[in-house]
KEMARGU-228052 format. One line per 8 residues: number of its first residue (from 1); their letters; for each residue x, y, z of N, C-alpha, C. Coordinates in Angstrom, 1 decimal, padded with zeros to 4 digits, always signed. Layout:
N
NUM> A> X/Y/Z/X/Y/Z/X/Y/Z ~ ...;
This chain:
224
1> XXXXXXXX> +027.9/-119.0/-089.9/+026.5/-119.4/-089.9/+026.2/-120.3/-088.7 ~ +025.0/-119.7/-087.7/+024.8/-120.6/-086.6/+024.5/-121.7/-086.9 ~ +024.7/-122.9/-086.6/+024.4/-124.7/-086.5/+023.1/-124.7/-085.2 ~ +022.1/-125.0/-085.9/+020.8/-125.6/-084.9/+020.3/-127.1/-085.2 ~ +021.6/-127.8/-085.6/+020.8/-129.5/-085.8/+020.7/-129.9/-085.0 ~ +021.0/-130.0/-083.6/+020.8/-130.4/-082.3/+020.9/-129.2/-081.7 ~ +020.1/-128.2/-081.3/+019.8/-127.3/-080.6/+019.2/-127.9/-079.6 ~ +018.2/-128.7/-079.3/+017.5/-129.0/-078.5/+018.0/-130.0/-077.6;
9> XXXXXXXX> +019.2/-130.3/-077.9/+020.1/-131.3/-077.2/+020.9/-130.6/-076.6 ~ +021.4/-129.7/-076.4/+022.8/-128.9/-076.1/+022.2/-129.2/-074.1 ~ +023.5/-129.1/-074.2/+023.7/-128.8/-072.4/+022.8/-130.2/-071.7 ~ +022.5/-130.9/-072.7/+021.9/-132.8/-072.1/+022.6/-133.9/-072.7 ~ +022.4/-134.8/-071.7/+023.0/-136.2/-071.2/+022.9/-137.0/-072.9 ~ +023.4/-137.6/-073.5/+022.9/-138.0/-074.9/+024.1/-139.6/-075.0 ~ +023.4/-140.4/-076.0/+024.5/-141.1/-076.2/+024.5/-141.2/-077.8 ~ +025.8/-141.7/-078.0/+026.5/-140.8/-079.6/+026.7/-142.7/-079.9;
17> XXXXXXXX> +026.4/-142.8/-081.0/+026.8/-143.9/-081.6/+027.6/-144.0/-082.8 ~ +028.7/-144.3/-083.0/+030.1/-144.0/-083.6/+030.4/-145.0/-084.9 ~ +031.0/-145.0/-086.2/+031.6/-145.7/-086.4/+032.3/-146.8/-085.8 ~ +032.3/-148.1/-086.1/+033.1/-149.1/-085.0/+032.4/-149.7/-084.3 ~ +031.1/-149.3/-084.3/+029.9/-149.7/-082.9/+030.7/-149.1/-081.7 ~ +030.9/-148.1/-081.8/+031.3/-147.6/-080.5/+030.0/-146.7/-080.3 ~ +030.1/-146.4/-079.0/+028.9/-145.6/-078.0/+029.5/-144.6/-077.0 ~ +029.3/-143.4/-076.9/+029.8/-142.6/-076.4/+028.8/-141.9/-075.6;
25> XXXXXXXX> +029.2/-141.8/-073.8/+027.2/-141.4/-073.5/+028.1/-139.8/-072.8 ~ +027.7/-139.2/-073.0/+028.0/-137.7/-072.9/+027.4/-136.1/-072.6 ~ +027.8/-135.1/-072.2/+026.7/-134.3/-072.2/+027.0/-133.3/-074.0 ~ +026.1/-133.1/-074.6/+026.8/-132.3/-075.9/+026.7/-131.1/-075.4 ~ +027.7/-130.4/-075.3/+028.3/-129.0/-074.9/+028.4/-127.9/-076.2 ~ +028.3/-128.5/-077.4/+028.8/-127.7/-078.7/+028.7/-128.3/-079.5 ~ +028.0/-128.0/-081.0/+028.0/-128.2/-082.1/+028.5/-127.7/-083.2 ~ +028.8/-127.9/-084.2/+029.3/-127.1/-085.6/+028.9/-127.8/-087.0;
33> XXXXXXXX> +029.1/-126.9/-088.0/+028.7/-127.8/-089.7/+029.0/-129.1/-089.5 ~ +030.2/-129.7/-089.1/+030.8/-131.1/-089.4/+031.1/-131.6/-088.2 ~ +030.7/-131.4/-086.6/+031.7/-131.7/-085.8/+030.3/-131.6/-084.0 ~ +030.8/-132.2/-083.7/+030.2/-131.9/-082.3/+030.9/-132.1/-081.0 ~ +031.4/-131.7/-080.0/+031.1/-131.7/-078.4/+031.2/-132.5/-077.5 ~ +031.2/-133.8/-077.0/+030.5/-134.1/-076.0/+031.5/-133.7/-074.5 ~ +031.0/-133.7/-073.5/+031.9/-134.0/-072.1/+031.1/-135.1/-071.4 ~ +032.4/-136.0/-070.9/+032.1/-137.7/-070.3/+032.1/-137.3/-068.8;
41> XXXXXXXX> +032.6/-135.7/-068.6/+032.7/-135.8/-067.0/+034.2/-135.4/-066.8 ~ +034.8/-136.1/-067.8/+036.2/-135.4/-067.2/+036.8/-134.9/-068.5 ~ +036.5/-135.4/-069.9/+037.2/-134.7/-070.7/+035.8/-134.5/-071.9 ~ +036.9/-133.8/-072.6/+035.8/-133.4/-074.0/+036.4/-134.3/-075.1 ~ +035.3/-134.9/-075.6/+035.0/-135.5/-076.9/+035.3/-135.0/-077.8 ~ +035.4/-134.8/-079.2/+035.5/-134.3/-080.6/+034.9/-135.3/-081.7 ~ +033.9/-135.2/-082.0/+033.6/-135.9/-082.8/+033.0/-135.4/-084.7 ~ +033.9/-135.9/-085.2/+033.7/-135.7/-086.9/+032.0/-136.2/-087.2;
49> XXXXXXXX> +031.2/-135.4/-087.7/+029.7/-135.9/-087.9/+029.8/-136.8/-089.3 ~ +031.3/-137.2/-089.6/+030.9/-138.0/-090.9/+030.9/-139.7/-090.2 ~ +031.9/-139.6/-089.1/+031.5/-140.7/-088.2/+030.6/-140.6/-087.3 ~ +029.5/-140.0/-087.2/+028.2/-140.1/-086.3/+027.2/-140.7/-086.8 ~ +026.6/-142.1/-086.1/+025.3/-143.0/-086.7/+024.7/-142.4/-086.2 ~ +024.2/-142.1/-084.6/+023.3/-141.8/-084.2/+023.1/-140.5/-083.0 ~ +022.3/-139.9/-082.6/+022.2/-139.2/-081.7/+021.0/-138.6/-080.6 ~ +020.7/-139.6/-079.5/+020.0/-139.3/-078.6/+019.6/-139.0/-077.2;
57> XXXXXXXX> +018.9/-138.3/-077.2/+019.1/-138.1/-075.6/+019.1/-139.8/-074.9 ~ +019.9/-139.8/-073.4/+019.8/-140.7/-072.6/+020.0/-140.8/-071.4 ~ +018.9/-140.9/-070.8/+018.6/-141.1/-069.2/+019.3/-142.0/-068.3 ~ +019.9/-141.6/-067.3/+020.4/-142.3/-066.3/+020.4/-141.5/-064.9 ~ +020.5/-142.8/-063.9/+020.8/-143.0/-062.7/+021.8/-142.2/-062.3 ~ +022.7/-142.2/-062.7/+023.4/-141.2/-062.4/+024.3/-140.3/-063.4 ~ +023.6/-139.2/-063.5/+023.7/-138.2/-065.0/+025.0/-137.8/-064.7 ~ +026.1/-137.2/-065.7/+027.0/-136.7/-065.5/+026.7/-135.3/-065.5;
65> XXXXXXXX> +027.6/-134.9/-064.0/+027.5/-133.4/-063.8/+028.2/-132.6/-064.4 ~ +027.3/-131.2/-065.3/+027.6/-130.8/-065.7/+027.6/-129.4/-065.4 ~ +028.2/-127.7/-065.3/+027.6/-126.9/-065.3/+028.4/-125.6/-066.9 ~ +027.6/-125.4/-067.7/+027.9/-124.8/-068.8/+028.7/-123.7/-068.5 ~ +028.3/-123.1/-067.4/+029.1/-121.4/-066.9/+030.3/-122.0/-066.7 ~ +030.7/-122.6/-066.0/+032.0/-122.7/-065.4/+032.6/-123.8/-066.4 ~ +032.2/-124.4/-067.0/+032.6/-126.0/-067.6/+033.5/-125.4/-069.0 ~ +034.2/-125.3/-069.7/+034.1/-124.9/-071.1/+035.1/-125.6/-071.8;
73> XXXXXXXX> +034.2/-125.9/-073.2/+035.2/-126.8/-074.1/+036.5/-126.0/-074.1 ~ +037.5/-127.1/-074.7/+039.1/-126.6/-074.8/+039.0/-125.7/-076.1 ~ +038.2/-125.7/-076.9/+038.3/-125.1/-078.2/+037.4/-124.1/-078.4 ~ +037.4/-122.9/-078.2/+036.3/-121.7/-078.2/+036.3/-121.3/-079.8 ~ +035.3/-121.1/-080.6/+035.8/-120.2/-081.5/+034.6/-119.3/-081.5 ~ +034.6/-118.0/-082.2/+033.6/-116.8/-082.1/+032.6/-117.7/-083.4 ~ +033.2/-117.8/-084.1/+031.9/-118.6/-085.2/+031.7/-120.2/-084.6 ~ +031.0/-120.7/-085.7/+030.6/-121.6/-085.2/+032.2/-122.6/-085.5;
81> XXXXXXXX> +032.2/-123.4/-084.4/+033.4/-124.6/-084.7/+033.4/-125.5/-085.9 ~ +035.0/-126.1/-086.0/+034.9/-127.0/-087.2/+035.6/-127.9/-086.6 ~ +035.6/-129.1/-087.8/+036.1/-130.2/-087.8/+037.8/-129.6/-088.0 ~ +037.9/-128.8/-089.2/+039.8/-128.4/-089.3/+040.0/-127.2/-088.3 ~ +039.4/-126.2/-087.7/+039.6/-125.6/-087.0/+040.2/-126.4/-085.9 ~ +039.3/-127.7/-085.5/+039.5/-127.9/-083.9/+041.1/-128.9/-084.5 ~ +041.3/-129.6/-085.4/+042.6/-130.0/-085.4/+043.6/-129.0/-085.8 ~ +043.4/-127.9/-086.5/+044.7/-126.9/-086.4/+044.8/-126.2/-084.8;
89> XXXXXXXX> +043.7/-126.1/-084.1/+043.7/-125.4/-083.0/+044.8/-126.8/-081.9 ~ +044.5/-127.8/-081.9/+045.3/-128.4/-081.5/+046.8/-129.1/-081.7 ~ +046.5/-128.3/-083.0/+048.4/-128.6/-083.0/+049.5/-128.7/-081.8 ~ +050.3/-129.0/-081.6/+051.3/-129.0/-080.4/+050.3/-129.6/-079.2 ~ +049.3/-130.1/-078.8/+048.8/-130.6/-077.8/+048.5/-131.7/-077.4 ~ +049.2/-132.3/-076.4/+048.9/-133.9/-076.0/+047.3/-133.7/-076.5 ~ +047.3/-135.1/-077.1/+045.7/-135.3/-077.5/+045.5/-137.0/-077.6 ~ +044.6/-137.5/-077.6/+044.3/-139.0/-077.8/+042.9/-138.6/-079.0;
97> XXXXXXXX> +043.6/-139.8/-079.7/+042.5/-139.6/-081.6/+042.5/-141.5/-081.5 ~ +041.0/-141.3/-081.9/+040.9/-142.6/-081.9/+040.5/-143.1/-083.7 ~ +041.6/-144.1/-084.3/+041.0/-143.9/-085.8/+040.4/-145.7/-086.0 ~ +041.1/-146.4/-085.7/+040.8/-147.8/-086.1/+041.7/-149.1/-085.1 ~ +040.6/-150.0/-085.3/+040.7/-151.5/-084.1/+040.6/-150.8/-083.1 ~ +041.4/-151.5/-082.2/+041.2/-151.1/-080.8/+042.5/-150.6/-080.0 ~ +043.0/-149.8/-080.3/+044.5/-148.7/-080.3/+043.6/-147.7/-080.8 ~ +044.1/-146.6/-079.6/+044.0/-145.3/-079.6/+045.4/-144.7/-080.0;
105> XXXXXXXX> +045.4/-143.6/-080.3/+047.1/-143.0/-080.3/+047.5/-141.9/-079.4 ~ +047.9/-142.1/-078.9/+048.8/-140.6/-077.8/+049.4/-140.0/-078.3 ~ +049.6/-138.5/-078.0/+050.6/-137.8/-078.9/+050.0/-136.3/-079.6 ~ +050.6/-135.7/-080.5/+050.3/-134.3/-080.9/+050.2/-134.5/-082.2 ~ +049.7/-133.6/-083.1/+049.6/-133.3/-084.2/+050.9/-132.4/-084.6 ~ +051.2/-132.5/-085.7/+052.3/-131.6/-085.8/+052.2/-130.8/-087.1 ~ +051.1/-131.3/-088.0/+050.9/-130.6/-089.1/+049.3/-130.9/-089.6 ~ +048.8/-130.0/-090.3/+047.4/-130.6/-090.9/+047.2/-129.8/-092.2;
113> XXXXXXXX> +047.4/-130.8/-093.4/+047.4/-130.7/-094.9/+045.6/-130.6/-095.3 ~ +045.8/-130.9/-096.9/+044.4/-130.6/-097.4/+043.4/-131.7/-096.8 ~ +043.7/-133.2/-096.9/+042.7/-134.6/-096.7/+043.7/-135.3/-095.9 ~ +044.3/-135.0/-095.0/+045.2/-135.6/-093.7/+046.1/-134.8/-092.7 ~ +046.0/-135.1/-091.7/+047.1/-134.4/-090.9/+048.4/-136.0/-090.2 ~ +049.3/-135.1/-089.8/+050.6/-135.7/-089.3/+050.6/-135.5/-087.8 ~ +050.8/-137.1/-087.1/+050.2/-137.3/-085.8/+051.9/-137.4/-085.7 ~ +052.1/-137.3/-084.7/+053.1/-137.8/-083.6/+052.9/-138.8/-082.2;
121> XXXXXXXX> +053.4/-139.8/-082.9/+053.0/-140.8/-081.4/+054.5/-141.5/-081.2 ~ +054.6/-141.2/-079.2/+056.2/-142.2/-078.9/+056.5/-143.1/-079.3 ~ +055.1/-144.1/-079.7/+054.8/-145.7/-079.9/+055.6/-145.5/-081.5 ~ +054.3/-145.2/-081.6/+054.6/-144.7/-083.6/+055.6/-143.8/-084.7 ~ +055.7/-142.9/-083.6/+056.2/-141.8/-084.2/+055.4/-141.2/-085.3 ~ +055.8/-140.7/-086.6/+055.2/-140.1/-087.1/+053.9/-141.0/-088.1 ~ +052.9/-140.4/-088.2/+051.7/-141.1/-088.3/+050.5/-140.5/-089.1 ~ +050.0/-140.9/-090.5/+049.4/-139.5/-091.0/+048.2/-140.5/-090.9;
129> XXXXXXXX> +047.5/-139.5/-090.8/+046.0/-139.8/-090.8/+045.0/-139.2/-091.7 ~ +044.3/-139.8/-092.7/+043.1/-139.2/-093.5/+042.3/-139.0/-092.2 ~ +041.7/-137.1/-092.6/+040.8/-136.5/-092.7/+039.1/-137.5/-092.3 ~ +039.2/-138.2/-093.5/+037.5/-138.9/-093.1/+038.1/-140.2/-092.3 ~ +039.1/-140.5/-092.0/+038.5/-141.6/-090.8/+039.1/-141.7/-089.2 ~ +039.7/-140.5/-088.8/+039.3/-139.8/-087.6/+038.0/-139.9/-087.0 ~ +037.7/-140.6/-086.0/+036.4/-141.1/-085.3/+036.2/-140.0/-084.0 ~ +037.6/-139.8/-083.3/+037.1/-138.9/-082.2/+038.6/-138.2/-081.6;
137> XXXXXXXX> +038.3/-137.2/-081.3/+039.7/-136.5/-080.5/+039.4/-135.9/-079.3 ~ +040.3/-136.5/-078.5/+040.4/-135.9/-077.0/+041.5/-135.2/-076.3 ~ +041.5/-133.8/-076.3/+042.4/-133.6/-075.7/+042.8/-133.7/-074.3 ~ +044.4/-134.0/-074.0/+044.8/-133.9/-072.3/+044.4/-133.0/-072.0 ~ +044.5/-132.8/-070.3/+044.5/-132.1/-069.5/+045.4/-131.9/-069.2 ~ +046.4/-130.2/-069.3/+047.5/-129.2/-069.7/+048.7/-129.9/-068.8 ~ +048.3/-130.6/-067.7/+049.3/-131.1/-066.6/+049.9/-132.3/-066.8 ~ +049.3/-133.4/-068.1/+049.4/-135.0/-068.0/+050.3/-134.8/-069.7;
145> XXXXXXXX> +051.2/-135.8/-069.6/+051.7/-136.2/-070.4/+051.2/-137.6/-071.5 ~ +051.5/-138.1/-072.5/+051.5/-139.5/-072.6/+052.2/-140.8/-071.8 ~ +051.7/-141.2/-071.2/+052.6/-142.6/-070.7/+053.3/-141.8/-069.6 ~ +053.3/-140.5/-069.3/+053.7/-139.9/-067.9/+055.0/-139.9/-068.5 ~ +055.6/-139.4/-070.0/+056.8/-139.6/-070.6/+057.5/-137.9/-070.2 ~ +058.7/-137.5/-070.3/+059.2/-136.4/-069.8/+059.6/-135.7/-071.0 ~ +059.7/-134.1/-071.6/+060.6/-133.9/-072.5/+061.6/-134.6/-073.6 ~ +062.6/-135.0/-072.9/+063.6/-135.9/-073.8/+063.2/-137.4/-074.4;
153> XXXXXXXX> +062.2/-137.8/-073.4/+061.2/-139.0/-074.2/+060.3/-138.5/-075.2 ~ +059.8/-137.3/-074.9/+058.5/-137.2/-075.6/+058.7/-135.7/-076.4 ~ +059.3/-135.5/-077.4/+059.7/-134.2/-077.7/+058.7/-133.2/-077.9 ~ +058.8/-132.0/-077.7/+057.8/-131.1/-077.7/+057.6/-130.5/-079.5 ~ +058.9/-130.3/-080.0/+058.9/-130.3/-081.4/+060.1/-131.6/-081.7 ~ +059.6/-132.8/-082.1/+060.3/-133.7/-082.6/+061.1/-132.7/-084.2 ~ +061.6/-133.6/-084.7/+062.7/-133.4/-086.0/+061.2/-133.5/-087.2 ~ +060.8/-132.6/-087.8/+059.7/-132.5/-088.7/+060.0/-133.4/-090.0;
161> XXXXXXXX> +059.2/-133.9/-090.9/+059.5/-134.3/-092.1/+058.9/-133.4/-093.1 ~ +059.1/-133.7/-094.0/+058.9/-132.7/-095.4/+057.7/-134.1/-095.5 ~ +056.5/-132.8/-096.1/+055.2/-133.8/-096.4/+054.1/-132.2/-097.5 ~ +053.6/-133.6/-098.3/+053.0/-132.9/-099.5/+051.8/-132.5/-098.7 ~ +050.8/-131.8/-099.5/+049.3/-131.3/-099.3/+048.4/-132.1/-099.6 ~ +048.5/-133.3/-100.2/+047.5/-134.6/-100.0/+048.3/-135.7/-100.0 ~ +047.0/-136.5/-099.6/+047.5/-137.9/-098.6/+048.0/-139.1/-099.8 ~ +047.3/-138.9/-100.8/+048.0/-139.6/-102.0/+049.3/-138.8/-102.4;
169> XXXXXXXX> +049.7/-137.6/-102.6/+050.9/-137.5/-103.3/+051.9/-137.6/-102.0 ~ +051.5/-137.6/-100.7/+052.6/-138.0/-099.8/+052.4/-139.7/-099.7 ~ +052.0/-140.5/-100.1/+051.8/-142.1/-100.3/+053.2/-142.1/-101.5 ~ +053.1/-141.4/-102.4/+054.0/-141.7/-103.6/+055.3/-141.1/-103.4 ~ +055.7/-140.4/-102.1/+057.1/-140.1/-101.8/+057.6/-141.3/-100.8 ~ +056.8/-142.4/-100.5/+057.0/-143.7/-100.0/+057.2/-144.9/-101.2 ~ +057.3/-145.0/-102.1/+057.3/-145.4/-103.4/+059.1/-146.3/-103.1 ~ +058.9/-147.2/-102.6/+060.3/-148.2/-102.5/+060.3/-148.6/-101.1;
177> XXXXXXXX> +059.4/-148.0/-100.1/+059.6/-148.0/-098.3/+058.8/-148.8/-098.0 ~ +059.2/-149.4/-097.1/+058.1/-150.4/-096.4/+057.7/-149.6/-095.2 ~ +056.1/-149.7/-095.5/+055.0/-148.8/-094.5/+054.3/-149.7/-094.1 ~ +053.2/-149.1/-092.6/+052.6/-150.0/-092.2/+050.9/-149.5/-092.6 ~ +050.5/-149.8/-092.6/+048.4/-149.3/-093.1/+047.9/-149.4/-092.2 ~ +047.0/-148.6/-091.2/+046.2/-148.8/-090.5/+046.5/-149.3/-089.6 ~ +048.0/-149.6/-089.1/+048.8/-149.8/-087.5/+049.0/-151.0/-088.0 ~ +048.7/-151.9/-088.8/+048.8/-153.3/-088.8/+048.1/-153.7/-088.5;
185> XXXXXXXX> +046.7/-153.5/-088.2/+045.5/-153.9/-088.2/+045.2/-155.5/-088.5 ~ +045.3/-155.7/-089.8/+045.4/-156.8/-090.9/+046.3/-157.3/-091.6 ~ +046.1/-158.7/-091.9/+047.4/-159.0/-092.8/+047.4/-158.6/-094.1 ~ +048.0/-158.0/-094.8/+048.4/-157.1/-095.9/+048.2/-156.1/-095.6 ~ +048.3/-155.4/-094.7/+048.5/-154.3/-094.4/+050.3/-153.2/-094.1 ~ +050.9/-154.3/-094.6/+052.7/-154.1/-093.9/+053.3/-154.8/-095.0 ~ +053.6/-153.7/-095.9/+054.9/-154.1/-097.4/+055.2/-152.9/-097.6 ~ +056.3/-153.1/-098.9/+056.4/-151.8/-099.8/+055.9/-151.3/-100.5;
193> XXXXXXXX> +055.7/-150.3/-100.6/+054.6/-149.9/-101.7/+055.8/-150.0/-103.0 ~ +054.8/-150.3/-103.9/+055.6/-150.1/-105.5/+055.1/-149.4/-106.7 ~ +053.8/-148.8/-106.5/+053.4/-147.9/-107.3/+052.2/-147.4/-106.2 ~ +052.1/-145.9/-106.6/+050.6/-145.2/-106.3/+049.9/-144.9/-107.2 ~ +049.1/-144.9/-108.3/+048.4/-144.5/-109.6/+046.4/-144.8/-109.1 ~ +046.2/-143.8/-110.0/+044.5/-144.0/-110.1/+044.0/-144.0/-108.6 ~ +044.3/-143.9/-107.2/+043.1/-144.2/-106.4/+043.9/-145.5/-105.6 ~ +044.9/-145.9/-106.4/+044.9/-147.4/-105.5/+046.5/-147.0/-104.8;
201> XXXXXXXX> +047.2/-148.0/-104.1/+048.1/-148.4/-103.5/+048.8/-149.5/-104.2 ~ +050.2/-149.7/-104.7/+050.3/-151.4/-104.8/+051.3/-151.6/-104.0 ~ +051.2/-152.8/-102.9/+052.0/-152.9/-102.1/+052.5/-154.9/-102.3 ~ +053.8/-155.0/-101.8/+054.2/-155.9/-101.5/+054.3/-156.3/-100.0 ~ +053.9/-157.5/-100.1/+054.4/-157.9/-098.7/+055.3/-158.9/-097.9 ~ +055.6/-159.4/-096.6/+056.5/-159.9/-096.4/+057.0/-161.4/-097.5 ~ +055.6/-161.6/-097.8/+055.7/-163.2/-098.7/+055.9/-163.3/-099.7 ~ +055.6/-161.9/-100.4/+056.1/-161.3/-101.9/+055.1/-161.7/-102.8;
209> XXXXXXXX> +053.6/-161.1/-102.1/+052.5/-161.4/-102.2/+051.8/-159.8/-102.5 ~ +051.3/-159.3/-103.8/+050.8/-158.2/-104.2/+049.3/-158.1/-103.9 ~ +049.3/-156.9/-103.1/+048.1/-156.7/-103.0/+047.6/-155.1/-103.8 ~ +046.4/-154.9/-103.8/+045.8/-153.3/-104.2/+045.3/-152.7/-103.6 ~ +045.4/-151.5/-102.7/+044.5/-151.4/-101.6/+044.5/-149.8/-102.2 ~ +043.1/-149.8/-102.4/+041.8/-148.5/-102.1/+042.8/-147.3/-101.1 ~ +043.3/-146.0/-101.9/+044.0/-144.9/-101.1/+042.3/-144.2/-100.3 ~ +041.4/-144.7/-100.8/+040.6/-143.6/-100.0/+039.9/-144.5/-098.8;
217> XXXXXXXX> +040.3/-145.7/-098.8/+039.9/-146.5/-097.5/+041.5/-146.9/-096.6 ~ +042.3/-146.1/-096.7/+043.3/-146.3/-096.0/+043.3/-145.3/-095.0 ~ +043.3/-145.4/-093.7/+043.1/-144.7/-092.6/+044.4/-144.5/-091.8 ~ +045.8/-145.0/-091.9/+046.6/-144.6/-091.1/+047.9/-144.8/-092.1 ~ +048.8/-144.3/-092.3/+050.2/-144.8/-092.4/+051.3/-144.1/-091.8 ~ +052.3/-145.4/-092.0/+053.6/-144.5/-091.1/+054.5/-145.9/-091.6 ~ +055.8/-145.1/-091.1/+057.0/-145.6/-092.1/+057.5/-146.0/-090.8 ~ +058.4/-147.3/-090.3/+058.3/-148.3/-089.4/+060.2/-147.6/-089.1;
């Protein structure tokens, strides 16, 4: 089904206002049901429309050049694009995903389940991310690495893990591990989990201090 929510924007200068108070000023190149486009000039945007506040054209002094014939997003598809298409399509590809604070993540995707996919970062290593709080994905340019890392630093297929098809029943194969939530973002974000039930999390932390944390407001984990 063609997407004309912003038809009248396509191929102009716009600035995207994000989850985070972030601002993104861009040309939109592409739209889809859940997902939009932008180019900054040197790379393409990816943006999930569940993280989009706003969307307007925006004038400047000096507009980023664009030309549509020659220019083309990394991700073609014959129908209209998606939000899981463009992260299955990037499986295996240096990409930068921006989810929460102020850390981006470097690295590839190596898997994408029903409500999360499995990131790979050198920093992180393995790193799952819910679905809704993905803010934006960029992929490299075919020639640049992360951190300018080689092969044997930066594996092309690292050692895979065994992972369920949702983001809560892979939380409850962590059930005794100490994980981190959302990078460490915050304090209580870094204990063991000791039960997953109903929606929640229960984790312990360094002080031996119980907290409850919301599985559908949790935006990153990974096992340290």
């Amino acid at each position: 089904m063609e997407v004309l929510r912003f038809s009248e924007l396509i191929d102009e200068q716009v600035k995207a206002e994000i989850s985070g108070k972030n601002e993104i000023i861009g040309i939109l190149v592409d739209e889809g049901l859940d997902v939009i486009v932008l180019y900054n000039g040197y790379k393409y945007i990816y943006i999930p429309l569940l993280h989009l506040h706003s969307l307007e054209k925006y004038d400047d002094e000096n507009p980023i050049k664009y030309d549509h014939k020659t220019i083309k997003p990394m991700f073609i598809e014959e129908d209209s694009i998606s939000y899981r298409k463009i992260l299955i399509n990037a499986k295996g590809m240096f990409v930068e995903i921006y989810v929460t604070g102020n850390k981006a993540l470097h690295g590839y995707i190596t898997s994408v389940l029903t409500d999360y996919f499995v990131f790979y970062s050198p920093v992180f290593k393995y790193v799952l991310v819910s679905f809704q709080h993905l803010k934006w994905l960029i992929p490299y340019q075919n020639t640049t690495t992360p951190y300018s890392l080689n092969e044997h630093e930066l594996p092309v297929v690292p050692a895979m893990i065994t992972v369920n098809r949702t983001f809560e029943e892979q939380l409850k194969k962590f059930i005794n591990k100490l994980v981190v939530f959302d990078l460490g973002e915050k304090q209580g974000k870094i204990g063991v989990i000791k039960s997953v039930q109903q929606n929640f999390v229960e984790l312990v932390t360094a002080e031996s201090h119980t907290v409850f944390l919301k599985i559908s407001h949790i935006k990153t984990v990974h096992v340290p």
